[in-house]
GUMI-311107 format. One line per 4 residues: number of its first residue (from 1); for each residue z, x, y of C-alpha. Coordinates in steps of 0.02 Angstrom, whole numbers, m for minus. Layout:
NUM	Z,X,Y  ...
END
This chain:
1	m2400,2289,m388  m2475,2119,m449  m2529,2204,m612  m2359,2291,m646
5	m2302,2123,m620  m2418,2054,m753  m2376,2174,m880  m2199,2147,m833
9	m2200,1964,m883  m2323,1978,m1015  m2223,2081,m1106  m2040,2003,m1082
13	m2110,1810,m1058  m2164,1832,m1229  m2021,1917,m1318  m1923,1804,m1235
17	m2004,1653,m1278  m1977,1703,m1464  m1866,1567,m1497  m1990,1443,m1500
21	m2090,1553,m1624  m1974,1565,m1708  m1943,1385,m1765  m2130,1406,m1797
25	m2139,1529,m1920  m1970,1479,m2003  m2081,1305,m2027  m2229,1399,m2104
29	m2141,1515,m2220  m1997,1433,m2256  m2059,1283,m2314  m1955,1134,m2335
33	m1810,1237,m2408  m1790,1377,m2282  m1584,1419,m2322  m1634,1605,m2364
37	m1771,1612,m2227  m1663,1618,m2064  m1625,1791,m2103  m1788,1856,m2136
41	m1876,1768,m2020  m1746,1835,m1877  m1820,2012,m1904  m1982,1996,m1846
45	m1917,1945,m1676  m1780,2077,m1672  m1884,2212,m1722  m2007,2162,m1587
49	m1870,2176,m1436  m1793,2330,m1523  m1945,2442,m1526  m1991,2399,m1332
53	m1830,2498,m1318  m1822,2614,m1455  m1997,2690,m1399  m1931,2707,m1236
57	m1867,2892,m1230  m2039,2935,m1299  m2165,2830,m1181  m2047,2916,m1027
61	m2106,3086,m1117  m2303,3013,m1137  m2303,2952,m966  m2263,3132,m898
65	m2390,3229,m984  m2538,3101,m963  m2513,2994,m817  m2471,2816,m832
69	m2635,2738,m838  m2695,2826,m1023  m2544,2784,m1088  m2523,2599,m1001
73	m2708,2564,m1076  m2692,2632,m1236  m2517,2548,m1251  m2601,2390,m1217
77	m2743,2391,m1332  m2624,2432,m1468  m2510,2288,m1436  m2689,2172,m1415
81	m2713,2250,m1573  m2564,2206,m1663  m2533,2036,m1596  m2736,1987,m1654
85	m2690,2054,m1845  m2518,1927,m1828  m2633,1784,m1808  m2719,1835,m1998
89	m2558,1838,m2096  m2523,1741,m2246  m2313,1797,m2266  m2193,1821,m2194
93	m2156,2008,m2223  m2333,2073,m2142  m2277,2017,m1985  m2143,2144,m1999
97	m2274,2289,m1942  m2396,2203,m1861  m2295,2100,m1719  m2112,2182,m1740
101	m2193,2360,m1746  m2358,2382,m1690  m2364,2242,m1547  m2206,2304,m1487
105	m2234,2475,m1489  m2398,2440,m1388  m2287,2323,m1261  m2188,2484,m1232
109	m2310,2588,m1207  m2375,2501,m1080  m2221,2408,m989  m2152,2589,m957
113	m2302,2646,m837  m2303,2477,m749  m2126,2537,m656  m2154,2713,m646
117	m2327,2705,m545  m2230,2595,m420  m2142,2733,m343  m2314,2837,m303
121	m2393,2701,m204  m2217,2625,m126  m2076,2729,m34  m2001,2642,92
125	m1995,2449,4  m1985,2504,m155  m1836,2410,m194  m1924,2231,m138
129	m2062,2292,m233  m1961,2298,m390  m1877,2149,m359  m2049,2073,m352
133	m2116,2141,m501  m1956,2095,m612  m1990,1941,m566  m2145,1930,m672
137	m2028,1921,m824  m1936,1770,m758  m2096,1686,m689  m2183,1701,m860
141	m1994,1652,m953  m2020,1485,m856  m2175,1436,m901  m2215,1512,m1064
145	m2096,1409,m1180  m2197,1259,m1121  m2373,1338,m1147  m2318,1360,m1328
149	m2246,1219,m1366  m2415,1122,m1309  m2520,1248,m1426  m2415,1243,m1565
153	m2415,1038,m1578  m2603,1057,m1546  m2671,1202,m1642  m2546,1295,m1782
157	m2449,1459,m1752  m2622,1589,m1797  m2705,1487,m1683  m2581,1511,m1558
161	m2548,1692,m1563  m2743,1730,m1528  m2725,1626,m1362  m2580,1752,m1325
165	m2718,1906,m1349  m2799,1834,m1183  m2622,1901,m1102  m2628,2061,m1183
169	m2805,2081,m1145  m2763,2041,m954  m2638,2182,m968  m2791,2301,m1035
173	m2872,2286,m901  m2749,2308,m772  m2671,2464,m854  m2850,2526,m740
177	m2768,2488,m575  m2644,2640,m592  m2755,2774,m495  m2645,2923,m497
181	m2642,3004,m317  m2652,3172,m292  m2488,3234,m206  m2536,3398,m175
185	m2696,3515,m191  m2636,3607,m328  m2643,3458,m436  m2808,3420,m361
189	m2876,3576,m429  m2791,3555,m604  m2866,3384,m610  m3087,3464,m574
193	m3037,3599,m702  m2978,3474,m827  m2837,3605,m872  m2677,3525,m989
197	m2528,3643,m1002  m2387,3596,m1101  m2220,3598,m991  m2050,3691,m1069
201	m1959,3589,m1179  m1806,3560,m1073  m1945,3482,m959  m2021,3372,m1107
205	m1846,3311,m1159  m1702,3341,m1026  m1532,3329,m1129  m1439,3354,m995
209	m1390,3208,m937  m1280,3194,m1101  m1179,3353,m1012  m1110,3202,m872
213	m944,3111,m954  m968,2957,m860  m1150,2937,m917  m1120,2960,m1089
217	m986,2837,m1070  m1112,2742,m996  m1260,2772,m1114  m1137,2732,m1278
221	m1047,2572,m1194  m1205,2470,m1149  m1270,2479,m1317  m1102,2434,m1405
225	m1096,2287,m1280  m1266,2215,m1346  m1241,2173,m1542  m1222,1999,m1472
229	m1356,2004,m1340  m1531,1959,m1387  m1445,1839,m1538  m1467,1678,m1403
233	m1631,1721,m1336  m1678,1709,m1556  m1582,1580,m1603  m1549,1455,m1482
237	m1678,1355,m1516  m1650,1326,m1697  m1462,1285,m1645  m1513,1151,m1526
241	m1634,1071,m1675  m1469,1086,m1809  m1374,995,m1686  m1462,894,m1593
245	m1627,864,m1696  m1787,835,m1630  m1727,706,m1459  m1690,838,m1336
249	m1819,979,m1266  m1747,1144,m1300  m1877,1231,m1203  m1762,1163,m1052
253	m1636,1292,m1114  m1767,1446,m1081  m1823,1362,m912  m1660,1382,m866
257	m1616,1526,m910  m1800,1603,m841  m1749,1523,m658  m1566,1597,m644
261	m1607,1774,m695  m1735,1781,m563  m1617,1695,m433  m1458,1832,m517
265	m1575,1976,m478  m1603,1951,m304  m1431,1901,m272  m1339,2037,m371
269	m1481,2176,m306  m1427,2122,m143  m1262,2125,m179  m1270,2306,m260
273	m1312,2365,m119  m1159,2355,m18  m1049,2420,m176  m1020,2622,m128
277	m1060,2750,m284  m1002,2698,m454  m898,2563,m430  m1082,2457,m432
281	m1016,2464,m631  m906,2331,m616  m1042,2192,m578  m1102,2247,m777
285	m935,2230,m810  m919,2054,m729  m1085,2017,m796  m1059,2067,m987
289	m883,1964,m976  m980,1790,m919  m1115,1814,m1062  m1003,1854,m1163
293	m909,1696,m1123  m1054,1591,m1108  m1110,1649,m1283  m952,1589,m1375
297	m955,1442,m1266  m1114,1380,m1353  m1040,1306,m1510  m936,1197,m1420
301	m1064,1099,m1316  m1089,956,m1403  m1178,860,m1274  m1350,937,m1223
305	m1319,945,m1056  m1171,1041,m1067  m1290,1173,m1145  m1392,1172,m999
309	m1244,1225,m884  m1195,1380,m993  m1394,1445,m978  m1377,1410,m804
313	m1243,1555,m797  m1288,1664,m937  m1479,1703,m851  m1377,1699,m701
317	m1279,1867,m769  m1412,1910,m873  m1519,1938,m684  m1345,2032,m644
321	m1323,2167,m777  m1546,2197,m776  m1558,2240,m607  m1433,2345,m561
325	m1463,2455,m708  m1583,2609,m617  m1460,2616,m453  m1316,2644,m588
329	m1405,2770,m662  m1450,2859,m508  m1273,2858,m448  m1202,2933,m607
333	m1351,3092,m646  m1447,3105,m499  m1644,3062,m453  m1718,3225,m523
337	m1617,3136,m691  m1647,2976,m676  m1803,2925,m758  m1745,3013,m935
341	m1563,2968,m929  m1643,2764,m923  m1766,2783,m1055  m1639,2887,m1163
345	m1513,2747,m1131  m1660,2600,m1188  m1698,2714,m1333  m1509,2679,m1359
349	m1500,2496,m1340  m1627,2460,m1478  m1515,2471,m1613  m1392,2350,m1573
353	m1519,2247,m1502  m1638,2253,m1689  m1485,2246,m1782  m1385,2092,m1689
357	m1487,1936,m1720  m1543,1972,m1905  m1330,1952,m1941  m1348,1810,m1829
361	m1467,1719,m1973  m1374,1818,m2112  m1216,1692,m2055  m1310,1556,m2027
365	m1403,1566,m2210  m1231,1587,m2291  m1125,1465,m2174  m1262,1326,m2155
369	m1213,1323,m1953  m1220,1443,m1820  m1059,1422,m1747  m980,1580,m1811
373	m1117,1689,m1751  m1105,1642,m1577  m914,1661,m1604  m941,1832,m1649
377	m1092,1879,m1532  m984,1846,m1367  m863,1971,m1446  m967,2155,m1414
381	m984,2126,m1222  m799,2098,m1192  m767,2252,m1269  m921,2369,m1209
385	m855,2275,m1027  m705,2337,m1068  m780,2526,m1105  m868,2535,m945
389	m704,2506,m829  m658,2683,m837  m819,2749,m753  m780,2744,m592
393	m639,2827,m612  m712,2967,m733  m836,2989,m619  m735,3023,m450
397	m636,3147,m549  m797,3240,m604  m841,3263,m408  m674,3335,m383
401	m692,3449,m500  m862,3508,m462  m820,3524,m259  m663,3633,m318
405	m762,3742,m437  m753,3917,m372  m915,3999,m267  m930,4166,m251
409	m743,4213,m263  m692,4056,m148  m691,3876,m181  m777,3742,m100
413	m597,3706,m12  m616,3865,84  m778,3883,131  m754,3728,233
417	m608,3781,318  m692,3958,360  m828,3843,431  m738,3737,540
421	m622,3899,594  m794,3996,639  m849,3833,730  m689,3816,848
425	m677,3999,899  m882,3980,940  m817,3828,1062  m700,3936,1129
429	m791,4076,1185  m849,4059,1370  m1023,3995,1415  m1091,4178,1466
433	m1066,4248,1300  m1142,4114,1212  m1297,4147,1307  m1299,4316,1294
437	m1310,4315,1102  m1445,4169,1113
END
């Protein structure tokens, strides 16, 4: 538990820190003129957050065929990897593969594992055990920001990415701790013979979760919701130094918005779990509606503190519409389903996610302010909010259907009412009968 926690906010603590590097590398290879850099720089970041998702869909696929600690060790010695060859970079565009691809690619590989061993050591708390390890990501969220600020007045950027290795190469080592157990004999035996058989197809990559209406509406809204997600968590930073220069201490911003999404978490997990079937939908709804709001809120803070309060309620939401994500998905295809329908729906989220805060810079470069952008980023999760209503409703007309689909000449309908007619005439037949046939 305490090292899927690590990797947990390892992984997210420092993609969500990436605001401050940000204003670091925009520094470094912008120069003193850096009106054409905003946009360029932007993609490192994005394509960092994107490919923990994009890969997704295939780690699930890894994970399956061998075990989560190969692929949770080799994930993190390639994202070590990666993040070392970022610290020997001399431009900008390098960076591209070796911390937007290569580190983040590694980060997937082994953030995946970290949540799926949970659920072969922990049954019956499994849900506080999730809640705990989540909590890594906020934890590290908190207190990262300020780490790098210290190393980066100290020691330069290169400098400061190598010190960030020592995290990855924490993660190494616990990527060890995921003993697979045995659960039967059978895989006992196929473990002393050494044995690796390739599983069908349908197996390797279950489709079928596309065949359910409501989670296709659910797999296509979430991502059309997040063009405007990620953009604060990249740009914020470099907002708060346009407006307010160099007197306030931005890093306040991520504290703040580390704290609430662990505090939204534990509420709204708590909360989802008195919310019956599908209808836990509309606290994403809810949540997507307040970032949204929150986001084109930031322009018009013009007094820091004012900025404070709309973190405050975005990680707030932001805890909201992360945590309730697997019960969702297990209400909508099932637990045999589940662990493909949320890495197919990651995979999905990548794109808007990579794409969103590159336009972000592409506005700012070309408007010389980032007002518009946040204008425009609040904009997707009304709408994908918006998308995800319906659900509910889709999906209770879905289970109507399938309990009136016909069985064996008779639907569902009737079988019940032959059942409950066979089980009043048994109550009516007199004791001595009854024992008799027993």
């Amino acid at each position: 538990m305490l090292a899927a926690m690590w990797c947990n906010g390892a992984v997210f603590g420092i993609q969500n820190s990436c605001g401050v590097l940000f204003v670091a590398m925009l520094r470094l290879f912008g120069g003193s003129d850096n009106k054409e850099m905003t946009f360029k720089t932007a993609w490192v970041s994005s394509l960092s957050m994107g490919m923990v998702f994009f890969c997704s869909p295939i780690v699930s696929i890894f994970t399956d065929l061998f075990g989560c600690r190969k692929v949770a060790v080799i994930g993190a010695a390639i994202g070590l990897a990666g993040l070392l060859a970022s610290s020997f970079v001399s431009t900008i565009e390098p960076l591209y593969f070796t911390y937007g691809i290569l580190f983040a690619c590694g980060c997937s590989f082994a953030y995946q594992p970290s949540l799926v061993i949970l659920g072969h050591y922990f049954k019956k708390r499994l849900g506080l055990v999730n809640g705990i390890v989540t909590a890594g990501s906020s934890l590290f969220t908190v207190s990262l920001p300020f780490l790098l600020r210290v190393l980066l007045d100290s020691v330069d950027l290169f400098n400061t990415l190598r010190v960030l290795c020592v995290l990855m190469f924490i993660l190494f080592l616990a990527g060890f701790t995921y003993k697979p157990l045995a659960s039967n004999t059978k895989d006992k035996e196929g473990g002393k013979k050494g044995k690796f058989r390739l599983p069908p197809g349908k197996k390797i990559c279950n489709f079928s979760v596309f065949k359910v209406l409501s989670y296709r509406i659910w797999a296509f809204g979430i991502p059309a919701a997040l063009f405007g997600y990620f953009v604060p968590y990249v740009h914020l930073m470099n907002h708060v130094k346009d407006r307010f220069g160099d007197s306030v201490p931005e890093e306040v911003l991520l504290l703040c918005l580390g704290i609430t999404s662990g505090v939204g978490r534990l509420i709204f997990g708590r909360v989802a779990d008195y919310i019956p079937g599908a209808k836990k939908i509309y606290l994403q709804v809810a949540s997507f509606f307040f970032i949204g709001l929150m986001s084109m809120m930031i322009p018009l803070c013009h007094v820091f503190g004012a900025l404070i309060a709309v973190c405050l309620f975005m990680g707030l939401f932001d805890g909201c519409f992360i945590c309730i994500m697997a019960p969702i998905a297990f209400e909508l295809v099932g637990a045999q389903d589940v662990s493909q329908a949320i890495g197919f729906l990651l995979g999905l989220m990548s794109v808007p996610m990579t794409v969103g805060p590159p336009i972000a810079g592409l506005l700012r470069d070309k408007l010389g302010t980032y007002d518009v952008a946040f204008y425009l980023a609040g904009v997707p999760p009304l709408i994908g909010g918006a998308i995800l209503c319906c659900i509910p409703w889709v999906h209770e007309r879905q289970k109507l259907k399938e309990r009136a689909k016909p069985v064996d000449g008779e639907t569902t309908e009737k079988m019940l009412e032959n059942e409950s007619t066979v089980v009043s005439n048994t109550t009516e037949k007199p004791s001595g009968e009854l024992e008799s046939g027993i």
